[in-house]
DSSP file (Angstrom, degrees, kcal/mol; ACC not computed):
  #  RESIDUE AA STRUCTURE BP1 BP2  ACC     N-H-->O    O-->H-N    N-H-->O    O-->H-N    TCO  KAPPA ALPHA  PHI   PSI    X-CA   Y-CA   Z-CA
    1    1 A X              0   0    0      0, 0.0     4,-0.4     0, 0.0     0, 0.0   0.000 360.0 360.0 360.0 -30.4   96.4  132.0   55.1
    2    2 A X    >>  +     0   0    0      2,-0.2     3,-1.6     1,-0.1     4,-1.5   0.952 360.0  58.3-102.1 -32.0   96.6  129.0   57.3
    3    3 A X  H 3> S+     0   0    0      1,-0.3     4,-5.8     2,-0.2     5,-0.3   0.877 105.2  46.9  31.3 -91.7   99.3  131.1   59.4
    4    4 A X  H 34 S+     0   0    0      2,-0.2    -1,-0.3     1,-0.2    -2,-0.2   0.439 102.9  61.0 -52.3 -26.9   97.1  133.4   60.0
    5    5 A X  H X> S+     0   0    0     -3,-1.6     4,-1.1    -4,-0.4     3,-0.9   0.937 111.8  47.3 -65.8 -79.2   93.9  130.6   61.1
    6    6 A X  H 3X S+     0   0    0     -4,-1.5     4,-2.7     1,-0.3     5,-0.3   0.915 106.6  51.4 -66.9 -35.5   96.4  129.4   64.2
    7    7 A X  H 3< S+     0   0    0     -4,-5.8    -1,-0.3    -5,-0.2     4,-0.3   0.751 111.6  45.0 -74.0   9.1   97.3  132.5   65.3
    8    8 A X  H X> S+     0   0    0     -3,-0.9     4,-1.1    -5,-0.3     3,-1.1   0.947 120.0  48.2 -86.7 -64.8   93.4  133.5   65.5
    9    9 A X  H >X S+     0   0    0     -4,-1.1     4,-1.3     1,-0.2     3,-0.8   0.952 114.1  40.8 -66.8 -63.1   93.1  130.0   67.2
   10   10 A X  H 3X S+     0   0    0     -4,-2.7     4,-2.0     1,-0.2    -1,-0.2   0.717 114.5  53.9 -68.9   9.7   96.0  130.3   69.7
   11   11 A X  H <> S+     0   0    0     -3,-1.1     4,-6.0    -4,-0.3    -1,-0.2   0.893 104.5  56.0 -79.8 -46.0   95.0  134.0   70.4
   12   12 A X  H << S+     0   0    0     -4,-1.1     4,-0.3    -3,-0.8    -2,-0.2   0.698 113.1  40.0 -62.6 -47.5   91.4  132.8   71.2
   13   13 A X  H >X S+     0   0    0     -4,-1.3     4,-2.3     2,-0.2     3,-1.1   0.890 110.0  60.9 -58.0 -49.7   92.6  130.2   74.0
   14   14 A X  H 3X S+     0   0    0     -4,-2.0     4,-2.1     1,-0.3    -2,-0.3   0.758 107.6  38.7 -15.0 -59.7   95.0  132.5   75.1
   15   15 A X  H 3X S+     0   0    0     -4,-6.0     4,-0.7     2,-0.2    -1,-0.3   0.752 111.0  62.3 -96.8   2.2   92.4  135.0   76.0
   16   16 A X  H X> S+     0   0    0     -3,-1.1     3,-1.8    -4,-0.3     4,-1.6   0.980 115.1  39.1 -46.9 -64.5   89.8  131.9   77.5
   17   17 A X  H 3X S+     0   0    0     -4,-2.3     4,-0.9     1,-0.3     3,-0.4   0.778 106.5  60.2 -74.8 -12.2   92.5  131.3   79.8
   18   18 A X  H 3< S+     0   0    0     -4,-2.1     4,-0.3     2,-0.2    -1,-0.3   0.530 109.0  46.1  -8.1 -49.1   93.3  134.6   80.3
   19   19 A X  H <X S+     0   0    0     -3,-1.8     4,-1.3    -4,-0.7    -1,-0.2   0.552 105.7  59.1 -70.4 -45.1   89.8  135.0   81.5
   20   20 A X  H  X S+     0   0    0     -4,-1.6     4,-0.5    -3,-0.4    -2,-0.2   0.661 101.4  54.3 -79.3 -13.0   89.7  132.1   83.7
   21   21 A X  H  X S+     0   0    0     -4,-0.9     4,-1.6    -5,-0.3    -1,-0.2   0.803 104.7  54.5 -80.9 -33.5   92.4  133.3   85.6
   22   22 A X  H  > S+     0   0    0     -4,-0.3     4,-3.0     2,-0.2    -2,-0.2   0.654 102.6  53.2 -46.1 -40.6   90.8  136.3   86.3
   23   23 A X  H  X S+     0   0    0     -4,-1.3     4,-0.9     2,-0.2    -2,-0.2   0.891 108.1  53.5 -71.6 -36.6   87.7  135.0   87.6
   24   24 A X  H >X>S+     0   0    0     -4,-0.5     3,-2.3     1,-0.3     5,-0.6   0.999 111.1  44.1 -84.7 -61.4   89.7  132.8   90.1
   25   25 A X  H ><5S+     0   0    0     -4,-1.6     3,-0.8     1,-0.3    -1,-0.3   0.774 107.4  55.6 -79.3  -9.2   91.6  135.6   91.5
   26   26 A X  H 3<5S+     0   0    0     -4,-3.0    -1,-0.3     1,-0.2    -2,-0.2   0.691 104.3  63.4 -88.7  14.3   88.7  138.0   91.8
   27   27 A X  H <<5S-     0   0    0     -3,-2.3    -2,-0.2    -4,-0.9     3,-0.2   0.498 123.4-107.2 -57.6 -18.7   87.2  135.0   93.9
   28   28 A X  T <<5 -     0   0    0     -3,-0.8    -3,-0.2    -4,-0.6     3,-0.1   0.012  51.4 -74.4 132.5 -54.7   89.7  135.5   96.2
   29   29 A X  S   <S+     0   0    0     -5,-0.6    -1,-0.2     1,-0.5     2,-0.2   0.156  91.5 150.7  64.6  26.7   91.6  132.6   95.4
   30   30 A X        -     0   0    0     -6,-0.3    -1,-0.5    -3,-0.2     2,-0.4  -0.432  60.6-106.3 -74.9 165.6   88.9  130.7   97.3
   31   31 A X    >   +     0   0    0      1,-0.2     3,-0.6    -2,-0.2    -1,-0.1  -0.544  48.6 172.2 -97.1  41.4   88.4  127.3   96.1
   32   32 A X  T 3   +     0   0    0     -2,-0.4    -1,-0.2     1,-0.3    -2,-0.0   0.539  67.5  49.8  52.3 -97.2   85.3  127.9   94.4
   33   33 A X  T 3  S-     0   0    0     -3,-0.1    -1,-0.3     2,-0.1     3,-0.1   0.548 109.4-105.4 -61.9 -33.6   84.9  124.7   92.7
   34   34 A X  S <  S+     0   0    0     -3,-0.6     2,-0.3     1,-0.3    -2,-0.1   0.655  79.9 122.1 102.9 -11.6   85.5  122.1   95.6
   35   35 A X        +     0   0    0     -4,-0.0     2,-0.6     2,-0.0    -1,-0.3  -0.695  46.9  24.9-106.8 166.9   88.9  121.1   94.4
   36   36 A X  S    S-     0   0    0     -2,-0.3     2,-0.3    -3,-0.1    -5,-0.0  -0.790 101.9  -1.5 117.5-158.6   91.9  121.2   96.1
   37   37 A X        -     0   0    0     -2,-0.6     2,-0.2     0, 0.0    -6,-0.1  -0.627  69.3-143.8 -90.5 132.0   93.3  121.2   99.6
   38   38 A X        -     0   0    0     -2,-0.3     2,-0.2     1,-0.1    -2,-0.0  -0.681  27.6 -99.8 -96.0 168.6   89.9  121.1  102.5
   39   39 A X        -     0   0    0     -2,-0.2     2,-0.9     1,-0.1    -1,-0.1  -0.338  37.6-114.5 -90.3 173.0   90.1  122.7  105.5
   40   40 A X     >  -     0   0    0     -2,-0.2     4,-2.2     1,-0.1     5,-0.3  -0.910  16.8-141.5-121.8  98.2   91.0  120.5  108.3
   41   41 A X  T  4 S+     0   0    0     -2,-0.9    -1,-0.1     2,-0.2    25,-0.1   0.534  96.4  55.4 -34.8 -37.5   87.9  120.2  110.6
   42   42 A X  T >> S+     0   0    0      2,-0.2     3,-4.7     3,-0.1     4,-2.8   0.935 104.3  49.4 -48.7 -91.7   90.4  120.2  113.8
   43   43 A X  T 34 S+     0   0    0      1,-0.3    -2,-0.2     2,-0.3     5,-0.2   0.890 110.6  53.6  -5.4 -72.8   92.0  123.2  113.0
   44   44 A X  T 3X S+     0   0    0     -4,-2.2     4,-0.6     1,-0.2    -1,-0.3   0.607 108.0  50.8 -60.4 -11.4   88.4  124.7  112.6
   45   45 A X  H <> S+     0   0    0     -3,-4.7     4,-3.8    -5,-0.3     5,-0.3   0.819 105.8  48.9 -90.1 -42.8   87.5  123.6  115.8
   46   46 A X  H >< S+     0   0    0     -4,-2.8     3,-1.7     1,-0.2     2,-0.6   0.484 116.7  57.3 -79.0-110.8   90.9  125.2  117.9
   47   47 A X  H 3> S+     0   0    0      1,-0.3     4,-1.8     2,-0.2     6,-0.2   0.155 106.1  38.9  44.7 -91.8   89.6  128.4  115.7
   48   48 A X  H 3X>S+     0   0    0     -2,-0.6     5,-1.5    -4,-0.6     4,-1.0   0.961 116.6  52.2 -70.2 -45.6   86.1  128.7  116.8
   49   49 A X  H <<5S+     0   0    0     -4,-3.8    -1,-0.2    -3,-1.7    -2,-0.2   0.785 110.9  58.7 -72.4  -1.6   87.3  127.9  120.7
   50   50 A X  H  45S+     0   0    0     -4,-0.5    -1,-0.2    -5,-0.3    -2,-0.2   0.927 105.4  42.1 -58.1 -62.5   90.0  130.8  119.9
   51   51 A X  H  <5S-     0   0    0     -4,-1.8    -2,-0.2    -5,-0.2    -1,-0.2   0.504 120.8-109.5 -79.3  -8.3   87.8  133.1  119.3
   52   52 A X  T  <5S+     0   0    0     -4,-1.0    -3,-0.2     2,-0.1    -4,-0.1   0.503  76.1 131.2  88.2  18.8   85.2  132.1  122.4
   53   53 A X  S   <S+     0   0    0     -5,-1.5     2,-0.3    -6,-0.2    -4,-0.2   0.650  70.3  10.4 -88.5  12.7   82.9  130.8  120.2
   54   54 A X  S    S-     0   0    0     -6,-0.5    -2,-0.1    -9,-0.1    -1,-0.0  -0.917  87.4 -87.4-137.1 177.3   82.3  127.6  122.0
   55   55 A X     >  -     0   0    0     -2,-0.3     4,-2.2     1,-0.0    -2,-0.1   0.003  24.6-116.8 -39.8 157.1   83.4  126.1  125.4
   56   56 A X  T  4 S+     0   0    0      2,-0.2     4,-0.5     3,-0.1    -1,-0.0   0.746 120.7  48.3 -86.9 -11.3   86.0  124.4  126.7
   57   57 A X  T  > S+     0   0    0      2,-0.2     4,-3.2     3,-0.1     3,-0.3   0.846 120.3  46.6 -83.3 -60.4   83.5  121.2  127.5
   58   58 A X  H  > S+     0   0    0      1,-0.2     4,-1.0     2,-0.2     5,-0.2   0.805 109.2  46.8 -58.0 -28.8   82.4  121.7  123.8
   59   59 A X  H  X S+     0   0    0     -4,-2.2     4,-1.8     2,-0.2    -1,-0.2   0.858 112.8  46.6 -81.4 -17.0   85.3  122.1  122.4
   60   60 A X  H  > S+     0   0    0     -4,-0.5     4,-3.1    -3,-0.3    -2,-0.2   0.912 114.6  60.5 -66.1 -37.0   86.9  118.7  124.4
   61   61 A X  H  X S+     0   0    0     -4,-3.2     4,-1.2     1,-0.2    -1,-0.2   0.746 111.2  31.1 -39.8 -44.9   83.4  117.2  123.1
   62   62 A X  H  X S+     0   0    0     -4,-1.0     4,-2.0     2,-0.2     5,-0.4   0.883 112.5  56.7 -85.9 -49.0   83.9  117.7  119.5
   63   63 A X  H  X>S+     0   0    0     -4,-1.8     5,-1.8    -5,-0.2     4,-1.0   0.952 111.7  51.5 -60.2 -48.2   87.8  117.2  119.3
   64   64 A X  H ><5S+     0   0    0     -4,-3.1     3,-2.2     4,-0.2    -2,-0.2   0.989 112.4  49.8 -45.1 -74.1   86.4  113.4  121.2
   65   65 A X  H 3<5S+     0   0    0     -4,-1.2    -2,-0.2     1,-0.2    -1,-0.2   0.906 112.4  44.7 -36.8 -52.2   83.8  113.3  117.9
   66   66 A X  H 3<5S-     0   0    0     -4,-2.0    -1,-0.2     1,-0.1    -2,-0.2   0.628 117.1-114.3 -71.6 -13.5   86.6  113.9  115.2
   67   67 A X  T <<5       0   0    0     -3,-2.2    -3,-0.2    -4,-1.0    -2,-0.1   0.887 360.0 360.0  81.6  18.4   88.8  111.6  116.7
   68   68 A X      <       0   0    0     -5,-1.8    -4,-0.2    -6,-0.1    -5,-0.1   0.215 360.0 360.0 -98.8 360.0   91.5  113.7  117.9
């Protein structure tokens, strides 16, 4: 009988995390939650000037803000 109790209990976590693992990967694997590695705000600037969405005056402007 008490056997039988923990496997009910470790089945029961099992399929919580089971579940939570699922939700995170149909997110993407985006980072959701806020933890974890951030994107690096430089990076995201040579990015947007990649792609022509700012200037080349705006982009020396900002990379001068960040401190690069």
């Amino acid at each position: 009988m008490m056997f039988g109790m923990f496997f009910w209990w470790i089945f029961f976590i099992l399929i919580i995390v089971a579940v939570v693992y699922f939700i995170q990967s149909a997110a993407g694997g985006r980072n959701v939650s806020g933890f974890g590695q951030r994107e690096d705000p430089l990076e995201t600037l040579k990015i947007r000037y990649a792609k022509g969405e700012i200037s080349k005056e705006q982009f020396e402007q900002m990379k001068r803000d960040l401190g690069g």
